[in-house]
C-alpha positions in Angstrom: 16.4 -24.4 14.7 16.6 -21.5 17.1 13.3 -20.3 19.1 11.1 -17.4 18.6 10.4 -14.4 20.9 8.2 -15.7 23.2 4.7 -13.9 23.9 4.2 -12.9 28.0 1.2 -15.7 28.9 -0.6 -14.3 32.1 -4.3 -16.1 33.1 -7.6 -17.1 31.7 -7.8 -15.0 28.0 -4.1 -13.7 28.7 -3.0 -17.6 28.7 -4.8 -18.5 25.2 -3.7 -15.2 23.5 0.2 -15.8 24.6 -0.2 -19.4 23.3 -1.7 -18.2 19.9 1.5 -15.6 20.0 3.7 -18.3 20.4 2.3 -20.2 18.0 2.3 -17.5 15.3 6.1 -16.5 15.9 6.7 -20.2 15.3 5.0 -20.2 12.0 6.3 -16.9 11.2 9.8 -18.0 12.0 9.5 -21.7 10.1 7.9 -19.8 6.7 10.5 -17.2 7.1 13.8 -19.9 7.9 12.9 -22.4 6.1 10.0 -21.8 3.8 6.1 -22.4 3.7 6.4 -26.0 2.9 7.7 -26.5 6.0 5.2 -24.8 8.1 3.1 -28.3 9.5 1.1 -28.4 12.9 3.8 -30.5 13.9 6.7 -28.5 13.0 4.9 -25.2 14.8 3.9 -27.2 18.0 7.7 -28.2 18.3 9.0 -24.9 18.6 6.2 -23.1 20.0 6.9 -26.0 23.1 3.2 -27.3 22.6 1.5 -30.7 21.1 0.5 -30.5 17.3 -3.5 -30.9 18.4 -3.2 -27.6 20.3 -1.8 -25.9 16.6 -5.2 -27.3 15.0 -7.3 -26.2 18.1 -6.2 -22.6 17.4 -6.4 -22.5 14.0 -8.2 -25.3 12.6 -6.0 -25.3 9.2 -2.3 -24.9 7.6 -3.9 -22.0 5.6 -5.5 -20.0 8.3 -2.1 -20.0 9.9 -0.3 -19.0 7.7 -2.4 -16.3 6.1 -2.5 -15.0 10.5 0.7 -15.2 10.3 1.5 -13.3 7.4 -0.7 -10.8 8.6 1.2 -10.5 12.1 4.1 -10.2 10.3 2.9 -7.5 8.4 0.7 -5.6 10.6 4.7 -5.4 12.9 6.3 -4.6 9.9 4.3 -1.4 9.2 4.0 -0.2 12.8 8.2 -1.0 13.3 9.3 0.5 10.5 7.1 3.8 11.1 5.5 4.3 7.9 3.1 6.2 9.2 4.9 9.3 10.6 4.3 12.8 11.4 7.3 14.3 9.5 9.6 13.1 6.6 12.5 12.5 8.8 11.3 9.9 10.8 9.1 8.3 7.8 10.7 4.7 7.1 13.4 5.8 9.9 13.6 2.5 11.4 13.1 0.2 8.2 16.6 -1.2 8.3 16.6 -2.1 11.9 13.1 -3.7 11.8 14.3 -6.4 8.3 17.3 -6.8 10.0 15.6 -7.2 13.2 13.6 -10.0 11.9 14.0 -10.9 8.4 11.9 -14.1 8.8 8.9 -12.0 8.9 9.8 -9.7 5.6 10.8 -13.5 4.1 7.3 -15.1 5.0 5.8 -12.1 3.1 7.5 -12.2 0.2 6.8 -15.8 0.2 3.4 -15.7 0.9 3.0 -12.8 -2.1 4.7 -15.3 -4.6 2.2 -17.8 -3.7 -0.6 -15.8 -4.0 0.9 -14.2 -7.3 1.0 -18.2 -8.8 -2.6 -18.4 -7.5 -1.6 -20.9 -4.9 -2.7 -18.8 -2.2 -5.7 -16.3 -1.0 -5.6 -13.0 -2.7 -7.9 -11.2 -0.4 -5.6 -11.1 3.1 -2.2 -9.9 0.5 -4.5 -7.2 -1.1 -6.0 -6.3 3.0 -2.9 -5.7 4.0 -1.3 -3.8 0.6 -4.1 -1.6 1.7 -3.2 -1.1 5.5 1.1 -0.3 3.8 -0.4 2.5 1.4 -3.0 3.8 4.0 0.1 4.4 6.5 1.9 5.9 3.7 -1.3 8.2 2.5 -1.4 9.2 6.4 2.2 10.3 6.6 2.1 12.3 2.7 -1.4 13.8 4.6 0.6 14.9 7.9 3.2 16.4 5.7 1.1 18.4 3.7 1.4 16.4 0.4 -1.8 16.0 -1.7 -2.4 12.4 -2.5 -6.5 12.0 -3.0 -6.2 8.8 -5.2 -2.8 7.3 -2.8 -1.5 7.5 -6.2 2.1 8.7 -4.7 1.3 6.6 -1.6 1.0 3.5 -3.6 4.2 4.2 -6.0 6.4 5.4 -2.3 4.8 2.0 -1.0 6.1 0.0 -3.7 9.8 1.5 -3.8 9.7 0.8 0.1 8.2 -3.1 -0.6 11.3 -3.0 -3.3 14.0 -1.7 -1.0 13.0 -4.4 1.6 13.7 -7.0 -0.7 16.6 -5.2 -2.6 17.6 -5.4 1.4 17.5 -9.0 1.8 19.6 -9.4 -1.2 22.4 -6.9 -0.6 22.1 -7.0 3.0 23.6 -3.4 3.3 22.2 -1.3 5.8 23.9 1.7 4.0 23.4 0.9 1.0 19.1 0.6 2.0 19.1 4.2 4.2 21.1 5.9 1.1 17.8 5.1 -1.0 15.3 6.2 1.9 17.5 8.9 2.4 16.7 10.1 -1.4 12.6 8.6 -1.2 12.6 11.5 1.6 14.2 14.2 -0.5 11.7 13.2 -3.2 8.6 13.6 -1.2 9.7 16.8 0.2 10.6 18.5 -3.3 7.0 17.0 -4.1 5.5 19.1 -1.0 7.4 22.4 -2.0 6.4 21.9 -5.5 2.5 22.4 -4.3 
């Protein structure tokens, strides 16, 4: 099992937040490598280089972790992959590099989704951060000048984006991905001339 990126630990607050990092890119990486099943306090401590208690101490259950950690995950995802952009050309620009970055976060979402979707999971953290995709979306079609007042379009370019990430982790072709981002962006710009 290879480590996570480690979180900088400095003092006092600094020293409790890098150990919650660390402990989150362990459960991020385990969900993501090898599945949620295999996300236990013990199995996080190991990697994260700490004892199990110190897992429980942070987060008090399996659940709470994981639904941080899918959150994490997410919250990077979006920022990474700049869906929220000033202009169409950088819009999605670094999507590829941030999946093949770290495809253990994109596979601890789509996990996380499934479980939710069998009703195994919460629904309320998936639907948070659905909300927090479109809303970067929405703010990029608003900087561009497209007119979205429902997020109608930002929801439908959302879910081709959620579908090319996975299409992604299928294929694993970086060309292949860009060559459909490449024609999202020539959508949404005929949609701004069109006015």
């Amino acid at each position: 099992m290879s480590t996570p990126p480690r979180a900088p630990v400095g003092t006092g607050d600094d020293v409790k937040a890098g150990v919650r990092d660390r402990l989150l890119e362990a459960a991020i990486h385990i969900a993501g490598t090898e599945g949620h099943d295999r996300v236990t306090y013990r199995s996080v401590a190991a990697l994260a280089g700490t004892s199990h208690s110190l897992v429980r101490f942070y987060f008090g259950t399996r659940e709470a972790m994981l639904t941080q950690a899918f959150e994490r995950a997410a919250r990077r995802d979006a920022a990474e992959a700049h869906l929220l952009s000033d202009d169409l050309r950088t819009f999605g620009s670094t999507l590829v590099e941030t999946i093949m970055g770290a495809p253990a976060r994109q596979l601890l979402q789509y996990e996380f989704l499934l479980r939710t979707a069998r009703g195994d999971g919460p629904v309320e953290p998936v639907a948070e951060l659905y909300d927090h995709y479109i809303a970067q979306v929405g703010g990029t079609l608003a900087n561009v000048g497209i007119d979205d007042p429902d997020d109608t379009l930002a929801t439908l370019v959302f879910a081709a984006l959620d579908g090319l990430v996975l299409q992604h982790l299928v294929y694993g072709s970086a060309a292949r991905t860009e060559q459909a981002l490449a024609k999202l962006r020539v959508i949404l710009e005929a949609s701004r001339a069109g006015k």
